[in-house]
N, CA, C, O and CB atoms as a CASP TS submission, in Angstrom:
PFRMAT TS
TARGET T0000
AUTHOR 0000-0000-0000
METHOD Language model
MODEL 1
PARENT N/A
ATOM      1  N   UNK     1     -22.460 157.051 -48.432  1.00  0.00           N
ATOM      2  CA  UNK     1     -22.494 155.605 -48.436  1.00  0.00           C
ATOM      3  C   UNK     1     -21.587 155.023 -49.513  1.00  0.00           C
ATOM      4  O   UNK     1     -21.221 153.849 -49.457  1.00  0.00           O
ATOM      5  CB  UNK     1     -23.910 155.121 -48.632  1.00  0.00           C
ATOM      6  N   UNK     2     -21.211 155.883 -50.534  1.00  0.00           N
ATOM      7  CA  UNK     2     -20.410 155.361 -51.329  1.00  0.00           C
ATOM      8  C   UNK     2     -19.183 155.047 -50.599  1.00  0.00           C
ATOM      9  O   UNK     2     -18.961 153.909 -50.183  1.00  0.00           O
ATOM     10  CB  UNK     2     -20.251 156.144 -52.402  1.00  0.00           C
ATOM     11  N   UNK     3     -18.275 156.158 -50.412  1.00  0.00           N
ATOM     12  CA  UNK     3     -17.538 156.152 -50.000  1.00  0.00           C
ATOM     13  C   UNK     3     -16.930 155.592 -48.151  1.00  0.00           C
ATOM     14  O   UNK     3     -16.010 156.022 -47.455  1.00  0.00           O
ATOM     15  CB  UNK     3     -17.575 157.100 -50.527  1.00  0.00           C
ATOM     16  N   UNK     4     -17.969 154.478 -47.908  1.00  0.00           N
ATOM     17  CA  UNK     4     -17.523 153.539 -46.479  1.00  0.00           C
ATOM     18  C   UNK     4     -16.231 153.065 -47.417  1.00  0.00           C
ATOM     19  O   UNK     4     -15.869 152.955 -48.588  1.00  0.00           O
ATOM     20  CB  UNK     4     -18.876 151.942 -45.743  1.00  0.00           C
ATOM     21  N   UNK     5     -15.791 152.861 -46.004  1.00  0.00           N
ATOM     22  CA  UNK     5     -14.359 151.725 -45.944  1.00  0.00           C
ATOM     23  C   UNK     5     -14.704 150.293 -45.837  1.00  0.00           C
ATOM     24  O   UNK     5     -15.423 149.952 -44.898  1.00  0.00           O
ATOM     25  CB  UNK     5     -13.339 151.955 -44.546  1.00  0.00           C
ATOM     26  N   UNK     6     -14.249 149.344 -46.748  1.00  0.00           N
ATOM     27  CA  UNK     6     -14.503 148.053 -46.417  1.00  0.00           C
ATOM     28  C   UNK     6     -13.168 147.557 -46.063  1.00  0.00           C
ATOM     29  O   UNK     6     -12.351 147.151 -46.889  1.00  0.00           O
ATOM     30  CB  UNK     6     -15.197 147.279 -47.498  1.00  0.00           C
ATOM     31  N   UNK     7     -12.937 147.622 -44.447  1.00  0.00           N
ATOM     32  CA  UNK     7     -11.353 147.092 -44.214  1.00  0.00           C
ATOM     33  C   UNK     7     -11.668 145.288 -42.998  1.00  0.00           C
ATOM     34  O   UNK     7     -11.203 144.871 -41.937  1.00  0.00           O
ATOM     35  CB  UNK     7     -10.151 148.931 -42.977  1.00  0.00           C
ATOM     36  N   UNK     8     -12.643 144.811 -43.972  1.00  0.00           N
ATOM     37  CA  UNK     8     -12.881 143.626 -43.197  1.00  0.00           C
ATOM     38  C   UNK     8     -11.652 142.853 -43.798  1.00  0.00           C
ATOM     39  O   UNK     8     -10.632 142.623 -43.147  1.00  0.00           O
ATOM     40  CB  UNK     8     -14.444 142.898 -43.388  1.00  0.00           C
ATOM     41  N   UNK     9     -11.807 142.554 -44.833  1.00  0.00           N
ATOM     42  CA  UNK     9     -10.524 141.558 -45.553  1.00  0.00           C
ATOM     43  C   UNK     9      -8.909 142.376 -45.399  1.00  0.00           C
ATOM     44  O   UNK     9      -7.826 141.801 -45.511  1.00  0.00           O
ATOM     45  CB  UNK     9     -10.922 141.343 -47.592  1.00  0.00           C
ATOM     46  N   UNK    10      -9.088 143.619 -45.160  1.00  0.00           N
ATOM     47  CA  UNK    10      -7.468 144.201 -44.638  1.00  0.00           C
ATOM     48  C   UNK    10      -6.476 143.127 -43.839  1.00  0.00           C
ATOM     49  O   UNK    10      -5.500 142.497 -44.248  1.00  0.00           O
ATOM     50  CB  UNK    10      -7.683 145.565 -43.423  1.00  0.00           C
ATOM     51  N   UNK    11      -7.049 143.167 -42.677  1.00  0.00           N
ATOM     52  CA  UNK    11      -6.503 142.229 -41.955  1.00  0.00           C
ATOM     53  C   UNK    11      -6.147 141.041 -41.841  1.00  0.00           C
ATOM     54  O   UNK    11      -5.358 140.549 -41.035  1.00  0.00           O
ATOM     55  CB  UNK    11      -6.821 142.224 -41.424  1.00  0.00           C
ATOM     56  N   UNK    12      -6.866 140.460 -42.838  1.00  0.00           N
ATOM     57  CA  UNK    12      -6.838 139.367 -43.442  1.00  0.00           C
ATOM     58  C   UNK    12      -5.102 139.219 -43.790  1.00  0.00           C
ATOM     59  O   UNK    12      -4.126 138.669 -43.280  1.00  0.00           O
ATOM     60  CB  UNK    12      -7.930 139.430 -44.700  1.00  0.00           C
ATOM     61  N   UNK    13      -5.474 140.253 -45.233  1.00  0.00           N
ATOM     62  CA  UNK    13      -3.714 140.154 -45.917  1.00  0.00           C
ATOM     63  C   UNK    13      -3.191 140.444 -45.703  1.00  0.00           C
ATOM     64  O   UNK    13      -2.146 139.961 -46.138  1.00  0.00           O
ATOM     65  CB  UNK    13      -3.101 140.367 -46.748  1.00  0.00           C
ATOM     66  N   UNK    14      -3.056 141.650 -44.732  1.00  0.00           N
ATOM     67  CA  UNK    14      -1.963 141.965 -43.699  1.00  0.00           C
ATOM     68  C   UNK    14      -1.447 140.732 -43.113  1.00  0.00           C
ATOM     69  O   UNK    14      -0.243 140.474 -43.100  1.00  0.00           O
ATOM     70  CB  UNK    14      -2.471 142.874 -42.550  1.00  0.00           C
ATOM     71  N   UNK    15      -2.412 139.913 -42.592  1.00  0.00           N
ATOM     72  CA  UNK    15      -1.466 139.072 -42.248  1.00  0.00           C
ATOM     73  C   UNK    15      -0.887 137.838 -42.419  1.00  0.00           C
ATOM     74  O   UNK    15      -0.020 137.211 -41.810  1.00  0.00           O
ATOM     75  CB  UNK    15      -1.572 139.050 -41.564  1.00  0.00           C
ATOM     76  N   UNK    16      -1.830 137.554 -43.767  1.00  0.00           N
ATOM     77  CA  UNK    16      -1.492 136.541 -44.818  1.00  0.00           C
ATOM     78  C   UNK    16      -0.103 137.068 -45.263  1.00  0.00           C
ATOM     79  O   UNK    16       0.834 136.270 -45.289  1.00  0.00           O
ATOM     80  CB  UNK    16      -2.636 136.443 -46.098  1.00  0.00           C
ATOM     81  N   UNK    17       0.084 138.344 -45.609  1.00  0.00           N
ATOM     82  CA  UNK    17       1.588 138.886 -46.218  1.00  0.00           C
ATOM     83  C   UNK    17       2.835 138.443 -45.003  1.00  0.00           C
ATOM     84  O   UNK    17       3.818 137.788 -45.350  1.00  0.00           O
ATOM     85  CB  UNK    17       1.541 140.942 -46.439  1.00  0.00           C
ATOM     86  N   UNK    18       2.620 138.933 -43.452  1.00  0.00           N
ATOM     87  CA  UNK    18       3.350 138.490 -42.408  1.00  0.00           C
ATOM     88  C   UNK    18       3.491 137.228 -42.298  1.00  0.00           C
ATOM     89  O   UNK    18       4.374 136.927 -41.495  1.00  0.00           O
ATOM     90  CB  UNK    18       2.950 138.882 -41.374  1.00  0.00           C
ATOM     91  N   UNK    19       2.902 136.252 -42.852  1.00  0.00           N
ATOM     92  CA  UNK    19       2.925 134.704 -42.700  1.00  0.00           C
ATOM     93  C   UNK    19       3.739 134.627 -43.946  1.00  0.00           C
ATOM     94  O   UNK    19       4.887 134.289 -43.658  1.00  0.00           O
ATOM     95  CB  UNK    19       1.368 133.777 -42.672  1.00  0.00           C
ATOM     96  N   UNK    20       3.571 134.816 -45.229  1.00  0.00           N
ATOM     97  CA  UNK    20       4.870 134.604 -46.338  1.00  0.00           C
ATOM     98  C   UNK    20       5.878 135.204 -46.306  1.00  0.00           C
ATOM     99  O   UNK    20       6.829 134.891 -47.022  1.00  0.00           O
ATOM    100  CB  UNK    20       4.679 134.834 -47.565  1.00  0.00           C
ATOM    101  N   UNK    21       5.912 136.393 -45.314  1.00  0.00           N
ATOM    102  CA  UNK    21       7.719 136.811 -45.399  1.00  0.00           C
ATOM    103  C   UNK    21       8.048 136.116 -44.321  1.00  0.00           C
ATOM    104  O   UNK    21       9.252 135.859 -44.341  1.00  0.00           O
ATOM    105  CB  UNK    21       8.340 138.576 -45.218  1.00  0.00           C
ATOM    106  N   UNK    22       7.494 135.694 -43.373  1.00  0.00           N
ATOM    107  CA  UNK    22       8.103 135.031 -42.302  1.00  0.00           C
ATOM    108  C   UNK    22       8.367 133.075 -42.613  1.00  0.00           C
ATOM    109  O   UNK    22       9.128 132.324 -42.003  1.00  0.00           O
ATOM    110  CB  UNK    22       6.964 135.438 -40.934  1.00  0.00           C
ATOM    111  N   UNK    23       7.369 132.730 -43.824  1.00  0.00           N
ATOM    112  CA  UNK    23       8.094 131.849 -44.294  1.00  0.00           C
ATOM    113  C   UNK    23       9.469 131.964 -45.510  1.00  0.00           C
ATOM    114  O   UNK    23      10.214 131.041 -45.838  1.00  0.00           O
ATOM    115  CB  UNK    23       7.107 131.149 -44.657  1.00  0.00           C
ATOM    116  N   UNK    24       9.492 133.304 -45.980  1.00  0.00           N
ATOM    117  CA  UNK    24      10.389 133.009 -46.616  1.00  0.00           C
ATOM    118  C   UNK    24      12.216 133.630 -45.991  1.00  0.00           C
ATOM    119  O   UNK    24      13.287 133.874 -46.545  1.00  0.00           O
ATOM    120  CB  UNK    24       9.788 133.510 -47.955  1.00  0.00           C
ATOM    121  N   UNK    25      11.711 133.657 -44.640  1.00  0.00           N
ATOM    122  CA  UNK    25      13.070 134.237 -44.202  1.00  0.00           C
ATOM    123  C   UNK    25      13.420 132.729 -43.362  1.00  0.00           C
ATOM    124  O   UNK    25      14.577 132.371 -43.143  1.00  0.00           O
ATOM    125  CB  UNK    25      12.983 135.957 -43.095  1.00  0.00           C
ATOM    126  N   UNK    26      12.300 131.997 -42.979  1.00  0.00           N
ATOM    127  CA  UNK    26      12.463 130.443 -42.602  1.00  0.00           C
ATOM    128  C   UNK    26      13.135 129.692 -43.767  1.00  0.00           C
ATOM    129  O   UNK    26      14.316 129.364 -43.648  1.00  0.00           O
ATOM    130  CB  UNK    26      10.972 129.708 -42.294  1.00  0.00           C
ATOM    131  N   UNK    27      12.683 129.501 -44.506  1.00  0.00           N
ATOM    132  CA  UNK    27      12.900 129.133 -45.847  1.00  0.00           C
ATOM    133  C   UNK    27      14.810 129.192 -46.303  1.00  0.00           C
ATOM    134  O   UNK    27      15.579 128.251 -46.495  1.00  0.00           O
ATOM    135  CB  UNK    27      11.846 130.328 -46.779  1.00  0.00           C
ATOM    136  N   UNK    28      15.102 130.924 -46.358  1.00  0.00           N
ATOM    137  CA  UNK    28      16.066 131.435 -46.743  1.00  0.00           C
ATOM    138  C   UNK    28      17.033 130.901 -45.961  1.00  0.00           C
ATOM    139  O   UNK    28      17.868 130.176 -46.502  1.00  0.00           O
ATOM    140  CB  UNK    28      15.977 132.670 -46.795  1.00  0.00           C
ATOM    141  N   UNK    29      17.112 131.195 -44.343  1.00  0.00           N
ATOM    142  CA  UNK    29      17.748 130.601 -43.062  1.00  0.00           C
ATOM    143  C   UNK    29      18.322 129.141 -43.076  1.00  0.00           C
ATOM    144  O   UNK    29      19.449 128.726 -42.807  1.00  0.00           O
ATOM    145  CB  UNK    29      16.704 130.618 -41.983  1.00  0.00           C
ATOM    146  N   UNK    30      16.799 128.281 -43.612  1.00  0.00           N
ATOM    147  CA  UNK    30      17.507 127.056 -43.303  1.00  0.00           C
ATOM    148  C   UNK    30      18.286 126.567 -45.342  1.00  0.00           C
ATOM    149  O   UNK    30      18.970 125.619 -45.728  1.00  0.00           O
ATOM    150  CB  UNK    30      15.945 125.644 -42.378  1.00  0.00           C
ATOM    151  N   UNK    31      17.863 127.439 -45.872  1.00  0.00           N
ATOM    152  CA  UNK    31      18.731 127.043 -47.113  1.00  0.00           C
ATOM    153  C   UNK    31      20.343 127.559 -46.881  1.00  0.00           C
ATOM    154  O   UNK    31      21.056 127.157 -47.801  1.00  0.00           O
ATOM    155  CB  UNK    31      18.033 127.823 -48.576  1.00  0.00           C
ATOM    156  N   UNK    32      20.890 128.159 -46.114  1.00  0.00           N
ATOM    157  CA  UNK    32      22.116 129.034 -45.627  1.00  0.00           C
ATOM    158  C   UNK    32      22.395 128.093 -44.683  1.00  0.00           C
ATOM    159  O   UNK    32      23.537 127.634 -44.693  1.00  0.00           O
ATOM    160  CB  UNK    32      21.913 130.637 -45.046  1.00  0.00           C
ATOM    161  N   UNK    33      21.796 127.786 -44.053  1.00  0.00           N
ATOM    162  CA  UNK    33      22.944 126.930 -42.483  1.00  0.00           C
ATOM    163  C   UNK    33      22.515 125.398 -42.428  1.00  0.00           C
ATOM    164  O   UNK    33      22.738 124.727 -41.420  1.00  0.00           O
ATOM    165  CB  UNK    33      22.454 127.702 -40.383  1.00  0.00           C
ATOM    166  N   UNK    34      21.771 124.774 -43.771  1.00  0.00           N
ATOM    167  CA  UNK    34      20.993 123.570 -43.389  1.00  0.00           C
ATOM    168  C   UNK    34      22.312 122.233 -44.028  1.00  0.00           C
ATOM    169  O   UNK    34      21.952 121.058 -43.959  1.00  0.00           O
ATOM    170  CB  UNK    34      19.092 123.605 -44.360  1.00  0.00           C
ATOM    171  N   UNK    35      23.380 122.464 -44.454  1.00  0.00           N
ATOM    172  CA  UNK    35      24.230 121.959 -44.500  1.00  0.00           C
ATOM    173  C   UNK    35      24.989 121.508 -43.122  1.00  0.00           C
ATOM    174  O   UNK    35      25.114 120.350 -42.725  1.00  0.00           O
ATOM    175  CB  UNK    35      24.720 122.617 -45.271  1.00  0.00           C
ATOM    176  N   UNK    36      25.591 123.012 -42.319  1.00  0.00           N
ATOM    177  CA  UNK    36      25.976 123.092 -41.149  1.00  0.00           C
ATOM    178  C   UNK    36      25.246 122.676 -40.058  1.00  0.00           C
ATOM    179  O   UNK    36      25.760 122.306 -39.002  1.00  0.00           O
ATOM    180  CB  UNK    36      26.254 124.104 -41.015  1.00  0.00           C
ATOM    181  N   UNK    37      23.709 122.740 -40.347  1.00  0.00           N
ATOM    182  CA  UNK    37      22.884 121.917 -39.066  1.00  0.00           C
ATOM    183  C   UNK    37      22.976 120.368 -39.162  1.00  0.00           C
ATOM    184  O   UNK    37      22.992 119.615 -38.188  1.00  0.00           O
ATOM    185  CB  UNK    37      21.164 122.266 -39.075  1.00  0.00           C
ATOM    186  N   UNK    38      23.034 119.986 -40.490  1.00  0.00           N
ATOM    187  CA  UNK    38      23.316 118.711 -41.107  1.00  0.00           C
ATOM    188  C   UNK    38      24.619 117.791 -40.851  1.00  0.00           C
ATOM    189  O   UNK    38      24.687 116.563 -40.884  1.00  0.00           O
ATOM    190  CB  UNK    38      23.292 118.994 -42.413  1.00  0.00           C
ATOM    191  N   UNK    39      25.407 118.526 -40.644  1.00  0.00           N
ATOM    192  CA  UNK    39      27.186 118.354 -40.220  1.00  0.00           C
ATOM    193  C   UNK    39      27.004 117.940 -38.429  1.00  0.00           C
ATOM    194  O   UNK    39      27.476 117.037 -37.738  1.00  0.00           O
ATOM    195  CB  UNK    39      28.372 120.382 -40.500  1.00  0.00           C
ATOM    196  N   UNK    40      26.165 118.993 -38.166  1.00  0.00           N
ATOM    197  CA  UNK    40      26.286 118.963 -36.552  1.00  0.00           C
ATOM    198  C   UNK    40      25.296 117.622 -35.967  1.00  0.00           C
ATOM    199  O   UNK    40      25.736 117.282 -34.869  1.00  0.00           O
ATOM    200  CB  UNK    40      25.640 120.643 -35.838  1.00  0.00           C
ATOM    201  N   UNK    41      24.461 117.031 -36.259  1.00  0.00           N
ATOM    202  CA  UNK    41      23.586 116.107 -36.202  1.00  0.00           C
ATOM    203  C   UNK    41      24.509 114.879 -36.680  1.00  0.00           C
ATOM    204  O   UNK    41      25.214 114.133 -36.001  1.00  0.00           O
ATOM    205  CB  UNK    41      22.292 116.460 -37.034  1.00  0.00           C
ATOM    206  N   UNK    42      24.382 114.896 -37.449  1.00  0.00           N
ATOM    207  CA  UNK    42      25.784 113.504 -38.072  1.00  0.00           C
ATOM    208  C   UNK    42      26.819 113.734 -36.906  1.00  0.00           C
ATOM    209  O   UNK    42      26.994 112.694 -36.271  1.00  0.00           O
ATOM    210  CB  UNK    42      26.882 113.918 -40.084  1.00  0.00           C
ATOM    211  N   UNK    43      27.286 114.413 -36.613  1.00  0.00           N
ATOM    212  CA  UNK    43      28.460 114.404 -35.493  1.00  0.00           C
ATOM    213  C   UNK    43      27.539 114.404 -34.196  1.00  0.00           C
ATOM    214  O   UNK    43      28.083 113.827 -33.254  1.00  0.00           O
ATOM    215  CB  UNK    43      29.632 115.886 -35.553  1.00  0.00           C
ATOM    216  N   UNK    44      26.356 114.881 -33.937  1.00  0.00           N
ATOM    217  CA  UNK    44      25.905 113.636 -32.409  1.00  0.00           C
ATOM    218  C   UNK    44      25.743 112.327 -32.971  1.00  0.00           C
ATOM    219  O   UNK    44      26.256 111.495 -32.223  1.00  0.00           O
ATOM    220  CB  UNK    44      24.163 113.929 -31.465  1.00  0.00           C
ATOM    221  N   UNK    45      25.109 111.698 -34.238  1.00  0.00           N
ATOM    222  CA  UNK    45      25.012 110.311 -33.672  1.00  0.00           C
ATOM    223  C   UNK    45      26.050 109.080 -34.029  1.00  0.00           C
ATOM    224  O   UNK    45      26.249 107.869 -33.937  1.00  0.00           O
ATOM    225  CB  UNK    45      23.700 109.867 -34.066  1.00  0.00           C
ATOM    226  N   UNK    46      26.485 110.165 -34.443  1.00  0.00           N
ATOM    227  CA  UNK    46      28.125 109.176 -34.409  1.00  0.00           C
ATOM    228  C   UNK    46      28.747 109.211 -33.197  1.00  0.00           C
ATOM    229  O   UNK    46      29.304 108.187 -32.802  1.00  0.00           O
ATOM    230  CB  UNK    46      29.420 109.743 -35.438  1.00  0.00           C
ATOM    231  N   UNK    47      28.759 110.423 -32.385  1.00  0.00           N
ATOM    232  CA  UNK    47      29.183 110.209 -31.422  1.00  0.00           C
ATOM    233  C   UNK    47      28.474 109.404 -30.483  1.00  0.00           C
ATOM    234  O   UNK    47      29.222 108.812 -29.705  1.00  0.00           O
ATOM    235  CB  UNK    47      29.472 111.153 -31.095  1.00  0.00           C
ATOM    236  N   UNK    48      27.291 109.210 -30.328  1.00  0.00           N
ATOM    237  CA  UNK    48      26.365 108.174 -29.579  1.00  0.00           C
ATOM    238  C   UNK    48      26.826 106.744 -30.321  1.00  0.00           C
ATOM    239  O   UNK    48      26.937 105.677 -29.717  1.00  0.00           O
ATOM    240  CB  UNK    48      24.518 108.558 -29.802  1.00  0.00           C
ATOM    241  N   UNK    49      26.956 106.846 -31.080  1.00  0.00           N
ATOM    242  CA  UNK    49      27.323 105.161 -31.734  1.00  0.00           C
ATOM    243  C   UNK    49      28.625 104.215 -31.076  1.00  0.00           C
ATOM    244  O   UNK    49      28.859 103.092 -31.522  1.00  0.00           O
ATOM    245  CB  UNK    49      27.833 105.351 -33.538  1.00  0.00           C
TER
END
C-alpha cells in the first residue's frame, strides 16, 4: 500500500505542459511574422478604400 501509484494529477500536467508549449510556439510564430501579417491587412484595406 505504500508503494500505489497516484497518477490522478499526471494527466493533469501532462497536459497543462502541452497547453504552454503550444502557447509558446503561438506566441513565438506570431512575434516572427506579426509585422508581415500586419503589412498584409493594411494592404487589403487600403485596397478596399
Amino acid at each position: 500500500m505504500l508503494f500505489m501509484h497516484r497518477e490522478n494529477g499526471q494527466g493533469l500536467v501532462e497536459y497543462a505542459l502541452v497547453l504552454v508549449l503550444v502557447a509558446v510556439v503561438v506566441i513565438a510564430i506570431l512575434t516572427l511574422l506579426g509585422p508581415q501579417i500586419s503589412n498584409v491587412f493594411s494592404r487589403i484595406t487600403s485596397g478596399l478604400s
